[in-house]
C-alpha positions as CSV (number, residue, x, y, z in Angstrom):
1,X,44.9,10.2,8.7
2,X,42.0,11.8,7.4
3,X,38.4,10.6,6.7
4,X,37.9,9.6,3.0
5,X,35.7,12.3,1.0
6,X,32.0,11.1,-0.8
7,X,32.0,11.3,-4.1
8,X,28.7,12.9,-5.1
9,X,29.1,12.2,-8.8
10,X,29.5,8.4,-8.2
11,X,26.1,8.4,-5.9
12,X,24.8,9.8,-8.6
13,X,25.8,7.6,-11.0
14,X,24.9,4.6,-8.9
15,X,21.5,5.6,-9.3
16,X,21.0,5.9,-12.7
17,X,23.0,2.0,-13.0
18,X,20.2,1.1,-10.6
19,X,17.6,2.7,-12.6
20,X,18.7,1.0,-15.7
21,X,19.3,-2.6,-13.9
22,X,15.4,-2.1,-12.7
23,X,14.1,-1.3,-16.6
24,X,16.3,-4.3,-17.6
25,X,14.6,-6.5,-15.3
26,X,10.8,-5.1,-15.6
27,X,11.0,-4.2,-19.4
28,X,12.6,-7.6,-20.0
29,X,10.1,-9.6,-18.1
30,X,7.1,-7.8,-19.8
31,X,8.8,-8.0,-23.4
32,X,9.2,-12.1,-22.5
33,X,5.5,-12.3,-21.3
34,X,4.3,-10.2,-24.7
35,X,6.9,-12.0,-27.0
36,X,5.9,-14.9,-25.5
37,X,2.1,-14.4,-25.7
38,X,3.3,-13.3,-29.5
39,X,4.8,-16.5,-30.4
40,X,2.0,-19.0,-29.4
41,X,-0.5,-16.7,-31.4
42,X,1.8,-16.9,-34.2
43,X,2.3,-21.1,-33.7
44,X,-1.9,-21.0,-32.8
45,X,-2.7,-19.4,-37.1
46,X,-2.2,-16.1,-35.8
47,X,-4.6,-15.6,-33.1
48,X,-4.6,-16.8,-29.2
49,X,-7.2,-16.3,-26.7
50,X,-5.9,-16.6,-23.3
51,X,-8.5,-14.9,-20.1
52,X,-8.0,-11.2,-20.2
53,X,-5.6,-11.6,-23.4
54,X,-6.7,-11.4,-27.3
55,X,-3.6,-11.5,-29.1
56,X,-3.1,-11.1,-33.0
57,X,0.2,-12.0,-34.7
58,X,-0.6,-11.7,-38.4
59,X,2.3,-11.0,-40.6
60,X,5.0,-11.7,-37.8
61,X,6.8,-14.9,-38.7
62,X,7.9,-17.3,-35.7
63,X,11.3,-17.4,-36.8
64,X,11.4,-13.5,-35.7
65,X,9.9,-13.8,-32.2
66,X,11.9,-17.2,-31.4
67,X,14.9,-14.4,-32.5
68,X,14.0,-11.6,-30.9
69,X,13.1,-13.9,-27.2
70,X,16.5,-14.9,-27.8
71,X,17.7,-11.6,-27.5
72,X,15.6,-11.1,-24.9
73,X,17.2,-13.9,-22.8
74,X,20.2,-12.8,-23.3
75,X,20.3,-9.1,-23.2
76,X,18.3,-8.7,-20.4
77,X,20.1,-10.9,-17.8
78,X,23.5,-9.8,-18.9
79,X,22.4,-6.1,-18.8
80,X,21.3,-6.6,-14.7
81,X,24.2,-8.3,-13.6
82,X,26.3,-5.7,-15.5
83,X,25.1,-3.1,-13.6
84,X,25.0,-4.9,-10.4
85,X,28.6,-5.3,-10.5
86,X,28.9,-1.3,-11.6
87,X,26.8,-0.4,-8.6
88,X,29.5,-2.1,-6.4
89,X,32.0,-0.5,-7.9
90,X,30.4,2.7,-7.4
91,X,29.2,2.4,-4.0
92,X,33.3,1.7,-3.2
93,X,33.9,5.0,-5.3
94,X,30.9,6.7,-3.7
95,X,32.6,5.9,-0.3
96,X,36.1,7.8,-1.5
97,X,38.0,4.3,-1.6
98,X,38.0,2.2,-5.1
99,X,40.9,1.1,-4.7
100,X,39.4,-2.7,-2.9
101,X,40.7,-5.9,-3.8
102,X,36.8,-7.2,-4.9
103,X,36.9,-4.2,-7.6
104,X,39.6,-6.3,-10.0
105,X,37.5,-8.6,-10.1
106,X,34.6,-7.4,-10.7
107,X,35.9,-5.5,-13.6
108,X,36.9,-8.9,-15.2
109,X,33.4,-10.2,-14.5
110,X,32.3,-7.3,-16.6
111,X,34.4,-7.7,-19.2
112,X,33.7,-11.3,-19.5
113,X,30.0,-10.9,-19.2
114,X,30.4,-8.4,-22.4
115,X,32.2,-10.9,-24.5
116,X,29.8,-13.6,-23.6
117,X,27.4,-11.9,-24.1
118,X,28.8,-10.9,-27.8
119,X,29.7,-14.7,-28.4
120,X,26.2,-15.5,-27.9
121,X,24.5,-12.9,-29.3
122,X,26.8,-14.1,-33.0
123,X,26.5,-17.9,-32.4
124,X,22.5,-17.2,-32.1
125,X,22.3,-15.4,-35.0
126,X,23.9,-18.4,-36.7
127,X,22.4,-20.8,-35.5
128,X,19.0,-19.1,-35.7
129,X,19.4,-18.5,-39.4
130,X,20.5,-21.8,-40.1
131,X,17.2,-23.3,-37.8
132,X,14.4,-21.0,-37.7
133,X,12.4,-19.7,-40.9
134,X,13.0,-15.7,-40.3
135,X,10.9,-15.0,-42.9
136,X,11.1,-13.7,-46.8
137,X,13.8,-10.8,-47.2
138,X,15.5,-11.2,-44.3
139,X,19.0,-11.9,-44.3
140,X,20.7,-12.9,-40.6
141,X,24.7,-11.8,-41.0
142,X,27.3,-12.0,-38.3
143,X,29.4,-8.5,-38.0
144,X,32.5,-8.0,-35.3
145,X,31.5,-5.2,-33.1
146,X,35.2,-3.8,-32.6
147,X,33.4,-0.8,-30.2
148,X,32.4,-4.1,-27.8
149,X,35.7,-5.7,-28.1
150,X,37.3,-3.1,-27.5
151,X,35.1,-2.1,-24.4
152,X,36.4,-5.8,-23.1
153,X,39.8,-4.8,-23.5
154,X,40.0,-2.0,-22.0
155,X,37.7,-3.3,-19.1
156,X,40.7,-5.9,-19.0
157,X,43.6,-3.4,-18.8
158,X,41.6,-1.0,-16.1
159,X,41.0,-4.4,-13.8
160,X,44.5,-4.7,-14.0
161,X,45.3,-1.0,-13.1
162,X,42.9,-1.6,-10.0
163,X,44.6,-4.7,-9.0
164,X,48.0,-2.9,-9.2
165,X,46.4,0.1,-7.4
166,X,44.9,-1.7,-4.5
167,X,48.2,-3.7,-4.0
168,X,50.5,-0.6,-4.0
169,X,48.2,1.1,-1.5
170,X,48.4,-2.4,0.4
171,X,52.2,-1.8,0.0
172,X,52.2,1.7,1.4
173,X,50.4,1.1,4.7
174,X,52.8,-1.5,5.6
175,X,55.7,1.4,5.0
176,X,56.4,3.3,8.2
């Protein structure tokens, strides 16, 4: 039998997911701290004084930073565990052997992680428009993104190919 090839392009690709799951996870955490730090200046009048901070938010309304932390909360988990489950995917790739039963899976935990994160990112926009003064002129409106849904279907379909994979493999190294 011979010894499964690396695949150079999957390393490679491994480390830009990891690069973008670290700026998920540092970006996010510094826009929370500054959005944060935003929003009590803009409950405080405007202004906050916090040691070694001086903070301004003139013109911003709350309703828009309460929005965009929202965002925040959302996007930024969903993006890192995204791309911790691609990284496991591609280190089984990377390997020269994708075709593991954890890899369905892990598919459907990125497809699901997608929708969710759609469903939340609609129902927020509701219920933050309905809640939260946005301020004058804007208008919050819910649209269908058919490029995500269709991202989670076809995340769907290619977790099924690798389930089907993996077990005829399974099936062939039991044939003599």
């Amino acid at each position: 039998m011979s010894e499964p090839r690396k695949n150079s392009m999957a390393a490679f690709l491994s480390t830009v997911v990891t690069v973008i799951f670290w700026l998920a996870i540092v970006f996010g955490g510094f826009l929370f701290i500054i959005l944060s730090i935003g929003l009590l200046g803009s409950l405080n009048g405007g202004e906050i004084d916090l040691p070694l901070v001086e903070a301004r938010a003139d013109g911003v309304p709350a309703g828009r930073i309460v929005a965009a932390l929202v965002g925040l909360v959302v996007f930024a988990p969903g993006i890192a565990y995204i791309c911790a489950q691609l990284r496991k995917i591609l280190s089984t790739l990377a390997e020269g052997d994708p075709f593991v039963p954890e890899n369905a899976p892990r598919l459907n935990q990125i497809a699901i992680a997608i929708g969710l994160i759609e469903i939340i990112r609609m129902c927020s926009v509701l219920i933050l428009a309905a809640t939260v003064d946005l301020g004058e002129g804007y208008v919050a409106n819910i649209n269908i993104n058919l490029a995500v849904w269709g991202a989670v279907i076809v995340l769907l379909i290619l977790a099924q190919v690798f389930k089907e994979g993996t077990r005829l493999r399974e099936e062939e190294k039991m044939t003599i």
